[in-house]
C-alpha positions as CSV (number, residue, x, y, z in Angstrom):
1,X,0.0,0.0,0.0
2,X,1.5,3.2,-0.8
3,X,2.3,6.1,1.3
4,X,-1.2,8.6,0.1
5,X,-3.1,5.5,0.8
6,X,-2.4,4.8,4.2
7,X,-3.2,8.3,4.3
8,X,-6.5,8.5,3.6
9,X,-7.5,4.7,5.0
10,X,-5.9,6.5,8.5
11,X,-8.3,9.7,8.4
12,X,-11.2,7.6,7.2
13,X,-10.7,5.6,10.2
14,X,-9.8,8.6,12.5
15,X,-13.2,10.5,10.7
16,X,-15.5,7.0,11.6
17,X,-14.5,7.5,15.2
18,X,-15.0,10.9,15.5
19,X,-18.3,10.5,14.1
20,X,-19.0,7.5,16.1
21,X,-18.4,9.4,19.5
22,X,-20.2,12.2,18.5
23,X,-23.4,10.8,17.5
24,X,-23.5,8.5,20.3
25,X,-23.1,10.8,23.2
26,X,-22.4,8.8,27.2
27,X,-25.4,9.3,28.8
28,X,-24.5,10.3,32.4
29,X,-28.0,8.6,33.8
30,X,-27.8,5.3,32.8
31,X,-25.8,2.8,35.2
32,X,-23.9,0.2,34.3
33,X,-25.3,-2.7,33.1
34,X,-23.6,-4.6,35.9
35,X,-24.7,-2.4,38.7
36,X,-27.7,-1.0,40.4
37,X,-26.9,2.3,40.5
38,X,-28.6,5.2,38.5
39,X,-28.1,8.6,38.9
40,X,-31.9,10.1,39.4
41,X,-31.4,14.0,40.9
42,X,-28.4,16.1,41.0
43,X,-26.8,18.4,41.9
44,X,-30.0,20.1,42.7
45,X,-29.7,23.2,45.4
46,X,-30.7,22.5,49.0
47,X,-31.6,26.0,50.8
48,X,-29.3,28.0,48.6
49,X,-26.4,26.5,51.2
50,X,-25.7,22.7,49.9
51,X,-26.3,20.9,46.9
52,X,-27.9,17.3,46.9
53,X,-27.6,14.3,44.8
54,X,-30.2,11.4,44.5
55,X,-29.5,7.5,43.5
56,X,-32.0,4.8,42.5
57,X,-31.4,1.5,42.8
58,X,-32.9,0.1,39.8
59,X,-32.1,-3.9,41.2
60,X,-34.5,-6.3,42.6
61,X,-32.2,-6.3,46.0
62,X,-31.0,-4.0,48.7
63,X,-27.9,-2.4,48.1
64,X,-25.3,-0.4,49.6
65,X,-24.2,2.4,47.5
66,X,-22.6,6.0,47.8
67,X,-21.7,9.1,45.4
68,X,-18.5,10.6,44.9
69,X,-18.4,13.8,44.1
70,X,-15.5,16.2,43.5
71,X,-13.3,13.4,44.2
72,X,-14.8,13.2,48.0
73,X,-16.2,10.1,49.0
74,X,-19.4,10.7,50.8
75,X,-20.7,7.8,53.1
76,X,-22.9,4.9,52.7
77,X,-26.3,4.1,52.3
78,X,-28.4,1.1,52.4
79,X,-30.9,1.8,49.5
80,X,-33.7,-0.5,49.2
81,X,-34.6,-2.5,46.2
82,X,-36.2,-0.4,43.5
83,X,-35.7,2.5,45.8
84,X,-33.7,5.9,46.6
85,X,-31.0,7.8,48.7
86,X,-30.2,11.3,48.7
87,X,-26.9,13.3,49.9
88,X,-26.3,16.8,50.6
89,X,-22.9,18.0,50.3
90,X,-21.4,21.6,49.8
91,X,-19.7,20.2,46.6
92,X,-21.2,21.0,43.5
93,X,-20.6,18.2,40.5
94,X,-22.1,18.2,37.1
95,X,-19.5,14.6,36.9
96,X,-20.7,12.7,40.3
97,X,-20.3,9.2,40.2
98,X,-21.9,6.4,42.1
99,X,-20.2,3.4,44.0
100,X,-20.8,0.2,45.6
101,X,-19.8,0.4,49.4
């Protein structure tokens, strides 16, 4: 293959991607198909002092679960099955992130 091919085969590919992630954004409240987590509420203002942040369990069990956010683990929570938690925290973050605890 000569050089002006690899080229072109190497921005095709590059352009594919780029189009790829672009029409197929993350969506930030969908969990992982392996976990029970889902982000439901947040960061939503709490008294103009605190934010707060709410998870659902979307599993047929009771899990334990938290939500970091800012890179601040906050503590755990029992939520039950089908259920929801909330937080408050003075962080503010558009990129919180659930975990199992």
């Amino acid at each position: 293959m000569n050089l002006s091919r690899k080229v072109l085969t190497g921005l095709a590919v590059a352009a594919t991607g780029l189009a790829m992630s672009v029409a197929a954004p993350g969506s930030p409240a969908q969990a992982d198909s392996g976990f029970c987590g889902v982000r439901d509420t947040g960061p939503a203002v709490n008294n103009n002092t605190s934010f707060y942040y709410v998870v659902r369990n979307k599993c047929a069990k009771k899990w334990s679960m938290r939500i970091v956010v800012q890179g601040h683990k906050l503590y755990c929570q029992s939520i039950p099955a089908k259920g929801y938690a909330a937080w408050t925290t003075i962080y503010f973050d558009y990129n919180w992130s659930i975990q199992a605890c």
